[in-house]
Each structure stands twice: as structure tokens, then as C-alpha cells.
Backbone as CSV, one residue per row, in Angstrom:
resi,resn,N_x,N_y,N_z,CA_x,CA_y,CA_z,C_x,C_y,C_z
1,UNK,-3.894,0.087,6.842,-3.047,0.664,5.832,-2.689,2.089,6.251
2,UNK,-1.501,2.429,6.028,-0.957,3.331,6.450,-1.002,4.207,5.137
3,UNK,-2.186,5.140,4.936,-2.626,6.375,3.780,-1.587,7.444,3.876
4,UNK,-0.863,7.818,4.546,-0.244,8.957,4.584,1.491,8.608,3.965
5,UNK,1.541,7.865,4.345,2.978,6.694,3.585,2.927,6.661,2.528
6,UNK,1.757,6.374,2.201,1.501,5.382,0.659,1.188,7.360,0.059
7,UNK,0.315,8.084,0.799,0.768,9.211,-0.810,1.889,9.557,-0.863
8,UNK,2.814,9.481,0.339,3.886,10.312,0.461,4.980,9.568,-0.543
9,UNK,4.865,8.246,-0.917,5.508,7.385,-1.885,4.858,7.653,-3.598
10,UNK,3.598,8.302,-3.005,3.061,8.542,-4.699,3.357,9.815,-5.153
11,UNK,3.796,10.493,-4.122,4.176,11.777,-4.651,5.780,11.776,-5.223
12,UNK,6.272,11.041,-4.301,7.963,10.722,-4.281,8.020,10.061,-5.572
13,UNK,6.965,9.233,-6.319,7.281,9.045,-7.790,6.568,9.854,-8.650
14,UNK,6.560,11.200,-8.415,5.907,11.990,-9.423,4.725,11.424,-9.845
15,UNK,4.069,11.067,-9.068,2.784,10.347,-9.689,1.749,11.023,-8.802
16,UNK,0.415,10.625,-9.159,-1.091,10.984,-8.076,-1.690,10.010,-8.083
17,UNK,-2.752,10.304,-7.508,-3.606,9.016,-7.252,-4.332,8.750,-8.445
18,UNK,-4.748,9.521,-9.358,-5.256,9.554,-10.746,-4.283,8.596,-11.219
19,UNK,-3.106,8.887,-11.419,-1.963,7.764,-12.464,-1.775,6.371,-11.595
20,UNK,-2.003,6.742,-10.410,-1.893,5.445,-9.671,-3.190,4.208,-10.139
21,UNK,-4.094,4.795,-10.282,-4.976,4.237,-10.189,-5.424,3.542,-12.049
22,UNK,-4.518,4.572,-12.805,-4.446,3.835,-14.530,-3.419,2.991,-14.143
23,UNK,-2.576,2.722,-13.512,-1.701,2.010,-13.883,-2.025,0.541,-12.858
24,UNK,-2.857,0.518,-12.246,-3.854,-0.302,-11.438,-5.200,-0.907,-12.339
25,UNK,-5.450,-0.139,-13.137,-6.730,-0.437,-14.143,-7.804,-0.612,-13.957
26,UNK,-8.094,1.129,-12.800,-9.093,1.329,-12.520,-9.376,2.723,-12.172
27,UNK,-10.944,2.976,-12.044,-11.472,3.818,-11.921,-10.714,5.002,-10.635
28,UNK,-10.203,6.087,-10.541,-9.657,6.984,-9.627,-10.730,6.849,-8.338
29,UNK,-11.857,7.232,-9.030,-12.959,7.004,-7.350,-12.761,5.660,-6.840
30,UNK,-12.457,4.896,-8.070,-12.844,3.459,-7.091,-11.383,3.022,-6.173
31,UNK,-10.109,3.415,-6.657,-9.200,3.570,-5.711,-9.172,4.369,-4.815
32,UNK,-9.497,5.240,-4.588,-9.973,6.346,-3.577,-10.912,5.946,-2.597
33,UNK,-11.984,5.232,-2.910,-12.832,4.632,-1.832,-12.201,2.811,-1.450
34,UNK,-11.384,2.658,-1.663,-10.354,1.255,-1.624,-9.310,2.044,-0.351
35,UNK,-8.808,2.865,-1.038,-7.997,3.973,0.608,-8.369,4.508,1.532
36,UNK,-9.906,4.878,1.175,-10.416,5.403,2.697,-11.199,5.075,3.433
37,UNK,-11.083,2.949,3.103,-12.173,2.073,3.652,-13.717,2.656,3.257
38,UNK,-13.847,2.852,2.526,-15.672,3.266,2.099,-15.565,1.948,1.143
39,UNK,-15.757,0.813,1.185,-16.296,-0.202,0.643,-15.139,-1.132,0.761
40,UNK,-14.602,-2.075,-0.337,-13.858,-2.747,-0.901,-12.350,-2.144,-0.439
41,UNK,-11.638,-3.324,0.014,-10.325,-2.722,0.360,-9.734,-3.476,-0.882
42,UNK,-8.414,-2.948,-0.910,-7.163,-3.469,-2.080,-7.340,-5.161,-2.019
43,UNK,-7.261,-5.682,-3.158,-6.495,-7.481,-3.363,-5.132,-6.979,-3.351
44,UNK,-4.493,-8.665,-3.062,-3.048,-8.873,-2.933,-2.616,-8.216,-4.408
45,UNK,-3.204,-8.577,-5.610,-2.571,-8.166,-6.640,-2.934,-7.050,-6.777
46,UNK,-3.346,-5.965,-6.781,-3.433,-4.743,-6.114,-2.716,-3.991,-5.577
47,UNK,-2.559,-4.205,-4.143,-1.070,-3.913,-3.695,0.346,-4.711,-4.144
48,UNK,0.094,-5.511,-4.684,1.269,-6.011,-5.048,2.296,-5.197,-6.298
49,UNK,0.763,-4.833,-7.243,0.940,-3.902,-8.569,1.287,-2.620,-7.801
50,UNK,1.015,-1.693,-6.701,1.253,-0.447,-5.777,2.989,-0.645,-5.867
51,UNK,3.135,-1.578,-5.118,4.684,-1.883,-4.698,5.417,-1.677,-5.926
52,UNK,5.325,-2.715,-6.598,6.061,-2.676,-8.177,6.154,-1.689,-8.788
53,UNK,4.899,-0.568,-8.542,4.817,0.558,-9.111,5.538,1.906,-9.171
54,UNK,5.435,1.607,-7.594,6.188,2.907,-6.342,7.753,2.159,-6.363
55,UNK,8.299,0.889,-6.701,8.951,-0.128,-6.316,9.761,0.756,-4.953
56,UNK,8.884,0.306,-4.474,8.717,-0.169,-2.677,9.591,-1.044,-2.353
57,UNK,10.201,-0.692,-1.132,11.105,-2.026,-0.505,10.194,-2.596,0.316
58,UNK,11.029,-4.200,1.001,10.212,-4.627,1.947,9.740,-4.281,2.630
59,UNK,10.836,-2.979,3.523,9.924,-2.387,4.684,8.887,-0.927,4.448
60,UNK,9.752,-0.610,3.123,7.996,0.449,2.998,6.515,-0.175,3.093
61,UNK,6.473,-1.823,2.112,5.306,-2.322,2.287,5.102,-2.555,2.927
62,UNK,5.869,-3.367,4.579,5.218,-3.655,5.228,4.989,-2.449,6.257
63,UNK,5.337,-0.988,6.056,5.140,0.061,6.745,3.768,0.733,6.438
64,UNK,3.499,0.238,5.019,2.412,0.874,4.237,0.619,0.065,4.537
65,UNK,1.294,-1.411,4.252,-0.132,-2.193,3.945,0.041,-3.011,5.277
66,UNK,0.861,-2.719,6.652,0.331,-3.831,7.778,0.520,-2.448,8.792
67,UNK,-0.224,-3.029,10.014,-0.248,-2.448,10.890,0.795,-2.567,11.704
68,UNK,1.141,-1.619,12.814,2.431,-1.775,13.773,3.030,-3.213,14.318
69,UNK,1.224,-3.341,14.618,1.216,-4.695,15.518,1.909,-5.850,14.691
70,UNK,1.218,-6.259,13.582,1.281,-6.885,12.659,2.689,-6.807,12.170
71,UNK,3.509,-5.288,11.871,4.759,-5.626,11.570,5.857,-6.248,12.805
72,UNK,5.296,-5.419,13.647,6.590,-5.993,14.844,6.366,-7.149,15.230
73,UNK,5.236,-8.004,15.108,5.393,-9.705,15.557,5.831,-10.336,14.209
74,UNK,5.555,-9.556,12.947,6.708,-10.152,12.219,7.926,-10.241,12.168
75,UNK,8.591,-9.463,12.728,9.758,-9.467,12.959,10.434,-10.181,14.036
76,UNK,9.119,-11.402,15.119,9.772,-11.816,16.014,9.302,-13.602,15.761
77,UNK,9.387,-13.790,14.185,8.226,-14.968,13.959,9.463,-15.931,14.258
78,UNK,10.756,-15.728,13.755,11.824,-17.220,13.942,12.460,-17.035,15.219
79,UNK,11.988,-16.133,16.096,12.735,-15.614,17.305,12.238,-16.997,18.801
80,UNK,12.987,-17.495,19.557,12.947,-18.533,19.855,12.612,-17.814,21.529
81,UNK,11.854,-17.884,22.153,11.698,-17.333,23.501,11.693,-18.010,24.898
């Protein structure tokens, strides 16, 4: 997960990680240790509620919640070689 994206989108909606995390319906520490891998990472509905929240396009999420690797072989999945 790309942390520096994702505040830079929480700031861009006037929001923090405090409001991020009520509107997630949960504890601020416990989203906070969900972002900086210290235990439990995000569920799909989780980030899914992030996206909707921030309403994120396709490629912010997949800029945000996949890795490089991960996005650029998505982008070559119907590609015929």
C-alpha cells in the first residue's frame, strides 16, 4: 500500500486520519496500525469504504492499495504476446 498517496488523498478531502477512520467504524489507533503494517492489514470492505470515501478513481486505487508490480501486469492481463 502506497501510505503517502492515500494521506495525500485524505488531506485532498479535507479529512484526517481521525475522520477517516469514524467513517470506517473504527478505532483511529486501530487504523493507524492497519497503515503501518503493525498487525492486521485493511479487508476488501475497508478499502473499498476508503475509495467511496476519498471517491477515488480506478487508478488512484490501484496506485494506492497495489503495488507497481501488481499494477503494471494488470494492465497487460488481455494483452496477447
Amino acid at each position: 500500500m502506497n501510505i503517502s498517496k492515500l494521506k495525500g488523498k485524505i488531506v485532498e478531502n479535507n479529512l484526517n486520519v481521525e475522520n477517516l477512520a469514524k467513517e470506517l467504524g473504527m478505532d483511529k489507533s486501530t487504523l493507524y496500525r492497519k497503515l503501518n503494517n503493525k498487525g492486521k492489514s485493511l479487508t476488501i470492505e475497508e478499502a473499498n469504504k476508503i475509495v467511496e470515501t476519498l471517491n477515488l478513481s480506478k487508478e488512484e486505487s490501484m496506485a494506492i492499495f497495489f503495488n507497481s508490480f501488481v499494477a503494471y501486469n494488470a494492465n497487460f492481463k488481455d494483452k496477447v504476446f
